[in-house]
C-alpha atoms as a printed R data frame, in Angstrom:
    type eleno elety resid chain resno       x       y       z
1   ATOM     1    CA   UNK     A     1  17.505   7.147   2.523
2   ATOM     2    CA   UNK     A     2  17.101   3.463   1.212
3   ATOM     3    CA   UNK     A     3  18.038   0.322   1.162
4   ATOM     4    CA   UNK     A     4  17.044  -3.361   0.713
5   ATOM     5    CA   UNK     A     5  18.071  -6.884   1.989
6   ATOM     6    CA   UNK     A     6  17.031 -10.106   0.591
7   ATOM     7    CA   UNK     A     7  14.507 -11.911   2.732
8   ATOM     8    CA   UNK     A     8  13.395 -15.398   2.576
9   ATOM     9    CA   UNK     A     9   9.538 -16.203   1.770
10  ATOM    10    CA   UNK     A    10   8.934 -19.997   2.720
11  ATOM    11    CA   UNK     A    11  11.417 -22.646   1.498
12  ATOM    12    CA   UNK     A    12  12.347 -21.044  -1.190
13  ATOM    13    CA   UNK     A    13  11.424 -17.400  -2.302
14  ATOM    14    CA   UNK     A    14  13.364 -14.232  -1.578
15  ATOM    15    CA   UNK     A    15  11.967 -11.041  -1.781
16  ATOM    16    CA   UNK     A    16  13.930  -7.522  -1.521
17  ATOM    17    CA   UNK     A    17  13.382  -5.082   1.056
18  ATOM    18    CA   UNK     A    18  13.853  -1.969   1.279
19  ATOM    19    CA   UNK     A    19  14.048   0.037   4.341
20  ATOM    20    CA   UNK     A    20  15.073   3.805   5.180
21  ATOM    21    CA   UNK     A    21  18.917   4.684   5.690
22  ATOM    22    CA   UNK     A    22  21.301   7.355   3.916
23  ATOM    23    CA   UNK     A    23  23.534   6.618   1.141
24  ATOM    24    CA   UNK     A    24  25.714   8.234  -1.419
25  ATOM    25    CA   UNK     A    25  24.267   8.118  -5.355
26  ATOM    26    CA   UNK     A    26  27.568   9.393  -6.478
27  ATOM    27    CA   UNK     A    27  28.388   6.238  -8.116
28  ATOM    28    CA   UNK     A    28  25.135   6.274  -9.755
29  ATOM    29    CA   UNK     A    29  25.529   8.623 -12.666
30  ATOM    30    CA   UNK     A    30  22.247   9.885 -15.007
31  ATOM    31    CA   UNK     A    31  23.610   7.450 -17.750
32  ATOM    32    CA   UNK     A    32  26.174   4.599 -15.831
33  ATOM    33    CA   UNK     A    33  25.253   2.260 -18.075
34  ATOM    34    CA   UNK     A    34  22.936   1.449 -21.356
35  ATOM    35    CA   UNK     A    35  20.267  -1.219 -20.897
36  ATOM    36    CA   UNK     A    36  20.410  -4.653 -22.354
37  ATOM    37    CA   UNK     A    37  18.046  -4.211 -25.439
38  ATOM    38    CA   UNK     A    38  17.931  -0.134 -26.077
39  ATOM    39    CA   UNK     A    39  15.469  -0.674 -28.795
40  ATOM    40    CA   UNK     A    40  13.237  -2.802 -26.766
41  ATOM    41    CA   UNK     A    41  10.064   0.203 -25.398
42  ATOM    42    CA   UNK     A    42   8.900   0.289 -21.866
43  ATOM    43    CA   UNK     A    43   5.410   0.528 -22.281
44  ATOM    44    CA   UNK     A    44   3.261   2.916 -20.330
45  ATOM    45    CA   UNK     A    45  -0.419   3.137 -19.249
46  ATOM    46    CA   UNK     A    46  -2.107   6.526 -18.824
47  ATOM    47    CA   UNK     A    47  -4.617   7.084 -16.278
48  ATOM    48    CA   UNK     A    48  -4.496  10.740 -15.344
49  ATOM    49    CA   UNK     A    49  -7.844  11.932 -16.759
50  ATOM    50    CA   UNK     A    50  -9.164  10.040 -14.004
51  ATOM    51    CA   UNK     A    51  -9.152   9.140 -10.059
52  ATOM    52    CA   UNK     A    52  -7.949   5.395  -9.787
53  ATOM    53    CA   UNK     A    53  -8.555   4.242  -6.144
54  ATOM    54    CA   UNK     A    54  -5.491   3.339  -4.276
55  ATOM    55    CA   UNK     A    55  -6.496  -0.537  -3.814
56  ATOM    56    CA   UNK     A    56  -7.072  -0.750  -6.898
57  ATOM    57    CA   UNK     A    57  -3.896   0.692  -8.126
58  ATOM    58    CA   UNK     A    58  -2.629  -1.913  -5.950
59  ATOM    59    CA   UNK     A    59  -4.222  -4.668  -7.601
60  ATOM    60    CA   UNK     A    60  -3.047  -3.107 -11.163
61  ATOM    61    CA   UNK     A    61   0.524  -3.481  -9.545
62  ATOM    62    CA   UNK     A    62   0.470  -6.785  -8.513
63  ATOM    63    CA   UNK     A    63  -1.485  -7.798 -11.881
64  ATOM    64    CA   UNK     A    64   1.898  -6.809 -13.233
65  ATOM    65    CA   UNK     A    65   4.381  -7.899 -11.264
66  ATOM    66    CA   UNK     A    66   3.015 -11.039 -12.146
67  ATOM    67    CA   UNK     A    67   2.620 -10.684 -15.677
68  ATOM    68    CA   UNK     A    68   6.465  -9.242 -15.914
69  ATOM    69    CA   UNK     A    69   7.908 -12.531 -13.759
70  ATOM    70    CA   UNK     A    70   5.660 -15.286 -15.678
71  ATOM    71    CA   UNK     A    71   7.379 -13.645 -18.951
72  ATOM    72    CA   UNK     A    72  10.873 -14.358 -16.873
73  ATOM    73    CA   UNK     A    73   9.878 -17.628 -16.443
74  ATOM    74    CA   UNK     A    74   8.543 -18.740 -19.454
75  ATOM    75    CA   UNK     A    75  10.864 -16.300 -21.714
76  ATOM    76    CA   UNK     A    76   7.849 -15.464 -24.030
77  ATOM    77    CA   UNK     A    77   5.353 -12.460 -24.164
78  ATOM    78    CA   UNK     A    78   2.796 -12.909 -26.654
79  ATOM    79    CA   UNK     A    79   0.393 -10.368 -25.181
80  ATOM    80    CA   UNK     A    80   1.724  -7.880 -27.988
81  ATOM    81    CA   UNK     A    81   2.931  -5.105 -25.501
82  ATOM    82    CA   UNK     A    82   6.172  -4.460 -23.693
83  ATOM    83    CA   UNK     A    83   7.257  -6.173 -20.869
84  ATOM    84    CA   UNK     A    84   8.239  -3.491 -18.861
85  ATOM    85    CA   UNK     A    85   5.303  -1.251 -17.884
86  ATOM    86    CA   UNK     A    86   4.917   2.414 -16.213
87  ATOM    87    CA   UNK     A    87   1.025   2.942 -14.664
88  ATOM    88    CA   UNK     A    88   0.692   7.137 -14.626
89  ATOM    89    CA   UNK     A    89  -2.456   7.700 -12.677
90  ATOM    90    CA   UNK     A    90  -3.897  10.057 -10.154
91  ATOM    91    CA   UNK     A    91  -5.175   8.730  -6.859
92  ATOM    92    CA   UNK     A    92  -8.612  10.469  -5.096
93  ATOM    93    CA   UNK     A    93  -7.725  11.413  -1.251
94  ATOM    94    CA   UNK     A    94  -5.361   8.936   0.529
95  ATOM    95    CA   UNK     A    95  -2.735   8.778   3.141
96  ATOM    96    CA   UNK     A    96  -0.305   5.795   3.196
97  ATOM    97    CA   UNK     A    97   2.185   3.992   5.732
98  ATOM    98    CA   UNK     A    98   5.210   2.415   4.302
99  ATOM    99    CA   UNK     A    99   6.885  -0.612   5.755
100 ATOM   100    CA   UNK     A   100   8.632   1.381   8.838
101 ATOM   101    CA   UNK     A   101   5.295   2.457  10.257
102 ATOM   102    CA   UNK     A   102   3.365  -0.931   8.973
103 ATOM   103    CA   UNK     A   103   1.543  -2.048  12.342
104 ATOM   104    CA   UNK     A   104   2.140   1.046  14.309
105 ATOM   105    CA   UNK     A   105  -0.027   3.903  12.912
106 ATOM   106    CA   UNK     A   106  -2.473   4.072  16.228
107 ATOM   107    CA   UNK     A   107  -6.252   3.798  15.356
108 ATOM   108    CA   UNK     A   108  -7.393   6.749  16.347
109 ATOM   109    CA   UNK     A   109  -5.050   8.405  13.424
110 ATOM   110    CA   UNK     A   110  -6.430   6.273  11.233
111 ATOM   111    CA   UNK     A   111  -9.815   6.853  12.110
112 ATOM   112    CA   UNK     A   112  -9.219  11.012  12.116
113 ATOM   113    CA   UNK     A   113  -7.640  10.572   8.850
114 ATOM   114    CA   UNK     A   114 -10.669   8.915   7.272
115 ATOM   115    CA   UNK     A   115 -13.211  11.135   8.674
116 ATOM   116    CA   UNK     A   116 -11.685  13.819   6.671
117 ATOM   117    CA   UNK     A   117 -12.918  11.892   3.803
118 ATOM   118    CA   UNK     A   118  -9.782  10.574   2.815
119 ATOM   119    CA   UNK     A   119  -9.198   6.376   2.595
120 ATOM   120    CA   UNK     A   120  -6.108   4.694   4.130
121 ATOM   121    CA   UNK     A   121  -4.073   1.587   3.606
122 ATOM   122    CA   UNK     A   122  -0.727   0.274   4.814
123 ATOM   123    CA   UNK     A   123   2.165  -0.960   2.050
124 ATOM   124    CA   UNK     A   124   5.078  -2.800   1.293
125 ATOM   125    CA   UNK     A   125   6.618   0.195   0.060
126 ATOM   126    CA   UNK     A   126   9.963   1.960   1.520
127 ATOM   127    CA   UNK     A   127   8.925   5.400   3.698
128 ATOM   128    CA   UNK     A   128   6.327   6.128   6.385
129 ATOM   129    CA   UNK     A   129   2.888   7.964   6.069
130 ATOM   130    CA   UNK     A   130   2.385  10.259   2.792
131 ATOM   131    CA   UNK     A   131  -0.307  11.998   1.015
132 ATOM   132    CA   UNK     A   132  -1.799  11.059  -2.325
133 ATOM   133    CA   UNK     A   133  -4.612  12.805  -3.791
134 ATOM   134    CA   UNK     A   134  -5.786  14.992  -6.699
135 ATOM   135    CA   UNK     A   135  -3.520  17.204  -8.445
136 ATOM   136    CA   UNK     A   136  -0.119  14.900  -8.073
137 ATOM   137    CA   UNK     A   137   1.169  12.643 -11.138
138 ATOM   138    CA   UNK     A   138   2.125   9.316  -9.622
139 ATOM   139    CA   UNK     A   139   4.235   6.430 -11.894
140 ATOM   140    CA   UNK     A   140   4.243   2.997 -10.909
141 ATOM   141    CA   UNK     A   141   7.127   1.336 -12.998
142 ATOM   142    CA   UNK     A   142   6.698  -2.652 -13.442
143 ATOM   143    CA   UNK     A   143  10.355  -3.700 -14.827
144 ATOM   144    CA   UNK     A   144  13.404  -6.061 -14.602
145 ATOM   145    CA   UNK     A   145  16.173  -3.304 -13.301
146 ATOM   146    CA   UNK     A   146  18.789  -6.304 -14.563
147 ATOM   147    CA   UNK     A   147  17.282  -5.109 -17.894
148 ATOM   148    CA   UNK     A   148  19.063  -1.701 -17.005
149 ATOM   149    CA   UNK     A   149  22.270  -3.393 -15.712
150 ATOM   150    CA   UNK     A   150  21.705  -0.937 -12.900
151 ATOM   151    CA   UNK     A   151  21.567  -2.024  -8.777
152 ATOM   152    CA   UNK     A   152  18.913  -0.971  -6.691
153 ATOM   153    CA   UNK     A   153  20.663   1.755  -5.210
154 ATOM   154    CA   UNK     A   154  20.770   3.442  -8.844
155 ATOM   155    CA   UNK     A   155  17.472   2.786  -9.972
156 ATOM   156    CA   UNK     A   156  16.620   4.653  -6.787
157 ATOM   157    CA   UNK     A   157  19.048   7.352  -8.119
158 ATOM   158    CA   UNK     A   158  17.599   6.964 -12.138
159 ATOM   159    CA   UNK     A   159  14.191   7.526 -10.499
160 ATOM   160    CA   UNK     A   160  14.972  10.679  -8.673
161 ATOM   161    CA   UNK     A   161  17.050  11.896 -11.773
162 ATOM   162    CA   UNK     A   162  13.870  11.587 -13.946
163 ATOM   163    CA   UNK     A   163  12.065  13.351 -11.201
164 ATOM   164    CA   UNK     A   164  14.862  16.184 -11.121
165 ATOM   165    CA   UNK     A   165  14.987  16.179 -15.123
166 ATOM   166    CA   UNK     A   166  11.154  16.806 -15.563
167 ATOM   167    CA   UNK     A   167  11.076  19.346 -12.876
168 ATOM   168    CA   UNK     A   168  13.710  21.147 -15.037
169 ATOM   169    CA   UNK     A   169  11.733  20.914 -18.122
170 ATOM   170    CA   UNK     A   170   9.333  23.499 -16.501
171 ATOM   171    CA   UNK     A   171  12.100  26.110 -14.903
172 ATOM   172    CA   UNK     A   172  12.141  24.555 -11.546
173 ATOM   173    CA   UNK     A   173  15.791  23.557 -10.387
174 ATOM   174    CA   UNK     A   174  14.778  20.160  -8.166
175 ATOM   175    CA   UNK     A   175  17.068  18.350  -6.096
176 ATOM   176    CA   UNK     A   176  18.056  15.519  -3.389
177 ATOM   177    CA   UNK     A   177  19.230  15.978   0.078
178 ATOM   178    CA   UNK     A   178  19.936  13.217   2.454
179 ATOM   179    CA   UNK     A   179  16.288  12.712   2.930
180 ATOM   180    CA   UNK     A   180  14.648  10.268   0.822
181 ATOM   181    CA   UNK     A   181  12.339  12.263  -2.000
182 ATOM   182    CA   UNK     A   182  12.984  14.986  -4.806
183 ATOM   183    CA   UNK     A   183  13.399  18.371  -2.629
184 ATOM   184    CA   UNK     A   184  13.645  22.126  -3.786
185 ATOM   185    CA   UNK     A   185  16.334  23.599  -2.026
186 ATOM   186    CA   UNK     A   186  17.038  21.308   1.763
187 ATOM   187    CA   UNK     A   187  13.220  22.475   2.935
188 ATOM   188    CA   UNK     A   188  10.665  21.822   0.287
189 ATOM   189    CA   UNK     A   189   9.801  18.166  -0.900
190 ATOM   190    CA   UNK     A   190   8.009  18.113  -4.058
191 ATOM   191    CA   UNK     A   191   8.187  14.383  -5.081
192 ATOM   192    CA   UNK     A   192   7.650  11.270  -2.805
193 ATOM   193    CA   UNK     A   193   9.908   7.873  -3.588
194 ATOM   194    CA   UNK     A   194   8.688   5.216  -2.472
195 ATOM   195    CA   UNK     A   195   9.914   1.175  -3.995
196 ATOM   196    CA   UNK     A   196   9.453  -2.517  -3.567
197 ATOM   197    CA   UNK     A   197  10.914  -4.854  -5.412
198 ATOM   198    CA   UNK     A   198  10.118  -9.188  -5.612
199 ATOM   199    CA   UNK     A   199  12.946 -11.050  -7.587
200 ATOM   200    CA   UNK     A   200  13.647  -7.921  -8.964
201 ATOM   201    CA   UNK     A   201  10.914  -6.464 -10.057
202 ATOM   202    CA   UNK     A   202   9.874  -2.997  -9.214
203 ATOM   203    CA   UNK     A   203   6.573  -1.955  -8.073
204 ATOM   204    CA   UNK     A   204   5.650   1.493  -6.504
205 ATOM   205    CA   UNK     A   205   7.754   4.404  -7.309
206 ATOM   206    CA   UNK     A   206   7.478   8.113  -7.356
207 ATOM   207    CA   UNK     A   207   4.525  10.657  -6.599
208 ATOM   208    CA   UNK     A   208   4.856  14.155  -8.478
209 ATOM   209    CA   UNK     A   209   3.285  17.433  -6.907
210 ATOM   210    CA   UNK     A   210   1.860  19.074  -9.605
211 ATOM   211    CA   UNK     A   211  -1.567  21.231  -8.384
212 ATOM   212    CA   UNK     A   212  -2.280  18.781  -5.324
213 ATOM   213    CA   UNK     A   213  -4.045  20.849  -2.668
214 ATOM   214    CA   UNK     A   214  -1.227  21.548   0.003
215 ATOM   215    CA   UNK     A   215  -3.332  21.512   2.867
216 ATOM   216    CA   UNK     A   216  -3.966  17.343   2.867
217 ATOM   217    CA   UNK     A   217  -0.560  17.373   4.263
218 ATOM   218    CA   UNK     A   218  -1.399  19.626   7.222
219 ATOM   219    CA   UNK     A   219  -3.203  16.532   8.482
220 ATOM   220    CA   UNK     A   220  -0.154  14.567   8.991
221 ATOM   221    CA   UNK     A   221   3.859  14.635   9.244
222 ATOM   222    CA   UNK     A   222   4.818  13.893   5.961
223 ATOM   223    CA   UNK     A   223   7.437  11.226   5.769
224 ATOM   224    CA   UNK     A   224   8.129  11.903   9.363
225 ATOM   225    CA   UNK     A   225   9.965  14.866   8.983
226 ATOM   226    CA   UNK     A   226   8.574  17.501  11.009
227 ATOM   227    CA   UNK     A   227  10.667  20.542  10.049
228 ATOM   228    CA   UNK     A   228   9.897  19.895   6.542
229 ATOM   229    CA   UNK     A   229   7.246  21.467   4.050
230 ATOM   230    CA   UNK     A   230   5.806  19.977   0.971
231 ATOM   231    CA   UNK     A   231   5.464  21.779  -2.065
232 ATOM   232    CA   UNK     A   232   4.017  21.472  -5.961
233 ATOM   233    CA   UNK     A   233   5.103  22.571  -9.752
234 ATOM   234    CA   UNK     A   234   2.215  25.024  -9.634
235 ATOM   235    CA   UNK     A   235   3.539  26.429  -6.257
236 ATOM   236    CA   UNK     A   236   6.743  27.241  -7.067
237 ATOM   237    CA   UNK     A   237   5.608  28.494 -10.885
238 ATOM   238    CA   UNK     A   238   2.796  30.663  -9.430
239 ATOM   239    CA   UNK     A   239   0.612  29.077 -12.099
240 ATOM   240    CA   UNK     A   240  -1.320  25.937 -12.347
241 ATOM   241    CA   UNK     A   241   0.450  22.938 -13.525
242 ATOM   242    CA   UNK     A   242  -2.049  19.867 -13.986
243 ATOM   243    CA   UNK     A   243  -1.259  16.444 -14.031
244 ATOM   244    CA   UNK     A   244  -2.068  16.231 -17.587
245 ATOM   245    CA   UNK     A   245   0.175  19.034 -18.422
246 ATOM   246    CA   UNK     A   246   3.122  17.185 -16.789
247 ATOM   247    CA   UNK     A   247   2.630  13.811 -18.104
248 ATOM   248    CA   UNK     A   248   4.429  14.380 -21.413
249 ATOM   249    CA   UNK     A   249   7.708  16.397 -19.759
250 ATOM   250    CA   UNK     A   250   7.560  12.825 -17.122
251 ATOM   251    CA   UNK     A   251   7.226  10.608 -20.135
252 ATOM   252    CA   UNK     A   252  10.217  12.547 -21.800
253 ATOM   253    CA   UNK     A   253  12.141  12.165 -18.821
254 ATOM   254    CA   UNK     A   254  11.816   8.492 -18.424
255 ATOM   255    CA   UNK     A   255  13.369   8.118 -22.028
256 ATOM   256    CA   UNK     A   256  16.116  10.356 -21.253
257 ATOM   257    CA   UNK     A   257  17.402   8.852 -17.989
258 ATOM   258    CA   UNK     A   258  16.479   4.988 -18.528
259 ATOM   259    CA   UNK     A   259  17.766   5.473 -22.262
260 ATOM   260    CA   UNK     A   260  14.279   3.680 -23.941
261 ATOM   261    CA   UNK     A   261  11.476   4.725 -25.799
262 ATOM   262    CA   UNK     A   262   8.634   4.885 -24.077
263 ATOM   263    CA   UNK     A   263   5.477   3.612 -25.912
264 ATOM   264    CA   UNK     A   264   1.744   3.607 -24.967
265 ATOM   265    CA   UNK     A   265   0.483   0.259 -24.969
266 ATOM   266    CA   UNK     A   266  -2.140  -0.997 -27.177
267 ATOM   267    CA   UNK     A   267  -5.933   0.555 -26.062
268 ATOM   268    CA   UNK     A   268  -8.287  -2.709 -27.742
269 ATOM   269    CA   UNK     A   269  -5.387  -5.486 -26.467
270 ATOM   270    CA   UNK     A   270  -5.553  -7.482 -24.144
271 ATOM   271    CA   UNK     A   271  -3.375  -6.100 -21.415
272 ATOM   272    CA   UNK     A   272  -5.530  -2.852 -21.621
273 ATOM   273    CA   UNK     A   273  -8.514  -5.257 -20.917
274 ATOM   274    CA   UNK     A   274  -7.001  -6.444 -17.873
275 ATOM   275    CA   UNK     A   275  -6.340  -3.120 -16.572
276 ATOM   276    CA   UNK     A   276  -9.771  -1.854 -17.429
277 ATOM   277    CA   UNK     A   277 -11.131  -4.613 -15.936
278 ATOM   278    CA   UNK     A   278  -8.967  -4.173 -12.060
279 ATOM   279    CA   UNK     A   279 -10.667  -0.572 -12.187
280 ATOM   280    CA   UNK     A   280 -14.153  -2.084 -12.684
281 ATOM   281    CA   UNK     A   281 -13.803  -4.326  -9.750
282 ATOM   282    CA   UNK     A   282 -14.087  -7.640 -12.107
283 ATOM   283    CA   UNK     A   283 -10.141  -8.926 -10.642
């Protein structure tokens, strides 16, 4: 499964890392502990009615990673909105590497990959190559986990809870096995997990299968696990599950299992602006 080590960034920044391994999230239970300020929202940004290329989800990320440690350093947000921040969004056609293939994918992958039509980038997230595409629900959390007064290793386990909890909501019984991911049964993965976090901040997170076209992941071996299949809400439900349609069970979810409210954030401010403005190619 995961997990992270601090490494040193010049003379004086660390920076959490988080690599594949297998642990136990027994001592991470749904509710092990109630966050700092339980009145205080986690805002969230909903991009699902549209295809937000990868980079530029990317840039939103880093956008807010900043944002969330300037308003650690300076103790003040006067932008209006919540300082924590969850980006829902739907990517067009991509595959990604994660940190233990970073460097290694061989070109001519790369290059098959893209002439499918697809676009392809290498991360600092946990995992190795994945799918992302039309048809699955991805959230990007930006937030302090000290906030939670959880560890890594149980924000890990609080994301694949919410995961678990919103697959419930819609009559499918989701769970983990010692891969990393959201499975049905030992065989089927329906979620991909995926985290970095800088001074402890998260960025990245989890990719929902909702009615994603199967067959992208034909193309590659998902997460490195060969003997594995992939599999989607509308799959096992015989019936097609959108995005859209999932958002509010995922939103619900979130609320239950990090114990918030979860708030949009304000469409005329000026964080909205700033996203807006990533998408347009203007940051």
């Amino acid at each position: 499964m995961l997990f992270l080590t601090l490494r040193q960034h010049g003379s004086s920044r660390w920076r959490l890392v988080m690599r594949h391994c297998r642990y136990t999230t027994a001592s991470c239970p749904a509710s092990s502990a109630a966050p700092l300020q339980p009145d205080r929202p986690i805002g969230y940004v909903s991009l699902v009615d549209q295809q937000v290329a990868y980079d530029k989800g990317l840039d939103i990320q880093t956008f807010l990673v900043n944002r969330r440690h300037q308003i650690n350093r300076e103790g003040d947000n006067n932008t209006g909105d919540p300082e924590d921040i969850i980006v829902f969004l739907q990517h067009p056609h991509t595959y990604t590497a994660g940190r233990r293939i970073r460097g290694k994918t061989e070109l001519e992958q790369e290059q098959r990959l893209r002439r499918l039509g697809a676009d392809y980038f290498e991360t600092m997230r946990g995992g190795q190559i994945t799918y992302h595409g039309p048809g699955q629900l991805v959230a990007y959390p930006i937030l302090d986990i000290r906030d939670y007064q959880i560890n890594v290793r149980c924000y890990v386990s609080r994301l694949e809870k919410t995961i678990i909890d919103c697959c419930k909501q819609f009559g499918v019984e989701a769970n983990t096995t010692e891969n990393t991911g959201v499975w049905v049964g030992q065989d089927q993965k329906i979620a991909a997990l995926g985290v970095h976090l800088q001074r402890y901040v998260s960025s990245h997170g989890v990719a929902l299968n909702c009615n994603v076209d199967l067959d992208w992941y034909k193309h590659i071996v998902p997460c490195g696990l060969a003997d594995k299949k992939v599999t989607s809400l509308s799959e096992q439900l015989d019936r097609v599950i959108t995005p859209s349609d999932t958002l509010p069970a995922l939103r619900q979810s979130f609320e239950r299992l990090f114990q918030v409210p979860l708030q949009p954030i304000n469409p005329d401010g000026q964080l909205a602006s700033e996203i807006k403005s990533i998408i347009a190619g203007g940051k």
